[in-house]
C-alpha positions in Angstrom: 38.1 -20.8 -59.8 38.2 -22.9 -63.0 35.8 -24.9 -64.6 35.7 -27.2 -67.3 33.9 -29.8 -69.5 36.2 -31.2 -71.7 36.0 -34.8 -70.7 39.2 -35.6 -72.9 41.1 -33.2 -71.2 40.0 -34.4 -67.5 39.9 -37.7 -68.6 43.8 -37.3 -69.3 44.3 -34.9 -66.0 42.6 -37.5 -64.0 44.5 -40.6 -65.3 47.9 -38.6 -65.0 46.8 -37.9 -61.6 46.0 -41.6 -60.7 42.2 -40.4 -59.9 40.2 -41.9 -62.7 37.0 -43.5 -61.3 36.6 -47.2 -61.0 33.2 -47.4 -62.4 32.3 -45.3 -65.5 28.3 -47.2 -65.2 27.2 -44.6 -62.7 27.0 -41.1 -61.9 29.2 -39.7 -59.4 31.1 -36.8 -57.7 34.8 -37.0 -55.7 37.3 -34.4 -54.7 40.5 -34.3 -54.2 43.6 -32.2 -53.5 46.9 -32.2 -55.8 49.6 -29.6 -54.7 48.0 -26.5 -53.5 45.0 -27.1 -55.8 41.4 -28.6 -54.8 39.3 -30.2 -57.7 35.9 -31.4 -57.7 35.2 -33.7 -60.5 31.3 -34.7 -61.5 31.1 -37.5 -63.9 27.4 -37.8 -65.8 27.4 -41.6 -67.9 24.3 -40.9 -69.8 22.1 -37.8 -71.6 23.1 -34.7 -73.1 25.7 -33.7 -70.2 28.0 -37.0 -70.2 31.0 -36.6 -69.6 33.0 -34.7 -67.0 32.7 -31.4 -65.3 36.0 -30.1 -63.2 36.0 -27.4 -60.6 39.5 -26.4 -59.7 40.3 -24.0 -57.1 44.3 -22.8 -57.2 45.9 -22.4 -54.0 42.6 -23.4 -51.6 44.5 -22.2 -48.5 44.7 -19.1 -50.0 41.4 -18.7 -51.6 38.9 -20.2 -49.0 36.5 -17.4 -50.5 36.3 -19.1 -53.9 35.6 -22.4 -52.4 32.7 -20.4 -50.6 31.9 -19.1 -54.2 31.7 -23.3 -55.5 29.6 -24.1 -53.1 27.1 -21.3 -53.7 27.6 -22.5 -57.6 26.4 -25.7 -57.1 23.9 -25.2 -54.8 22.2 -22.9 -58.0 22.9 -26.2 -60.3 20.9 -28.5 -57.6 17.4 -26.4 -58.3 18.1 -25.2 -61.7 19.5 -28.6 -63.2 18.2 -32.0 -63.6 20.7 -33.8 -61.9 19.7 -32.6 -58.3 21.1 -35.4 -56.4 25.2 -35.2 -57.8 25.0 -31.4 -57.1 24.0 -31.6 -54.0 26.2 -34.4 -53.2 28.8 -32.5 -54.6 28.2 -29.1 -53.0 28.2 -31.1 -49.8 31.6 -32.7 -50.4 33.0 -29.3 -50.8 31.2 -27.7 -47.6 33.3 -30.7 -46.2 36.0 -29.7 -47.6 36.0 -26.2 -46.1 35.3 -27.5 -42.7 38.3 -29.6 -42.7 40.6 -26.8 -43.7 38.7 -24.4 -41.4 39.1 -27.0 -38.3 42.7 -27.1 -39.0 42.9 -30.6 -39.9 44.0 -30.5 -43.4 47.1 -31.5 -44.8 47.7 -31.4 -48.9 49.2 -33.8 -51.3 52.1 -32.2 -52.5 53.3 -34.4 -55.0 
């Protein structure tokens, strides 16, 4: 698992990837997955954390365990951070995630 802050960088990877958010007004949280890769993006518009945060898991089919490990991750976040609501939210849309793949039911963008 990868993680980064360097809004510029997502900002660009996100763009290039046609998955830039709509509204930049609000906080928020998506995932998505490109290739074999699954990213979790968290976008903070105001205070000392604004900006993006990226969670990228390579080869998620592969590496169910480290998407077990992001959840656990952000979980920690929710009580130890401020912004309580977008890591839960997020650890939620990656528990979804999981249960997707695990049903069988997922199929991957592989463009």
């Amino acid at each position: 698992m990868r993680t980064s802050s360097d809004s510029a960088a997502i900002y660009s990877f996100l763009e290039k990837s046609s998955r830039l958010p709509a509204d930049f007004s609000r906080a928020q949280t998506f995932c998505f997955s490109l290739e074999q890769g699954f990213y979790l993006v968290i976008y903070f518009p105001h205070g000392e954390k604004k900006g993006f945060e990226l969670y990228e898991v390579e080869d998620f089919a592969g590496n169910k365990h480290e998407l077990q490990e992001l959840e656990l991750l952000l979980q920690e976040k929710t009580e130890y951070f401020s912004e309580k609501e977008l890591y839960s939210k997020a650890s939620l849309l990656v528990q979804n995630f999981s249960r997707t793949m695990s049903a069988g039911n997922f199929f991957y963008d592989a463009h």
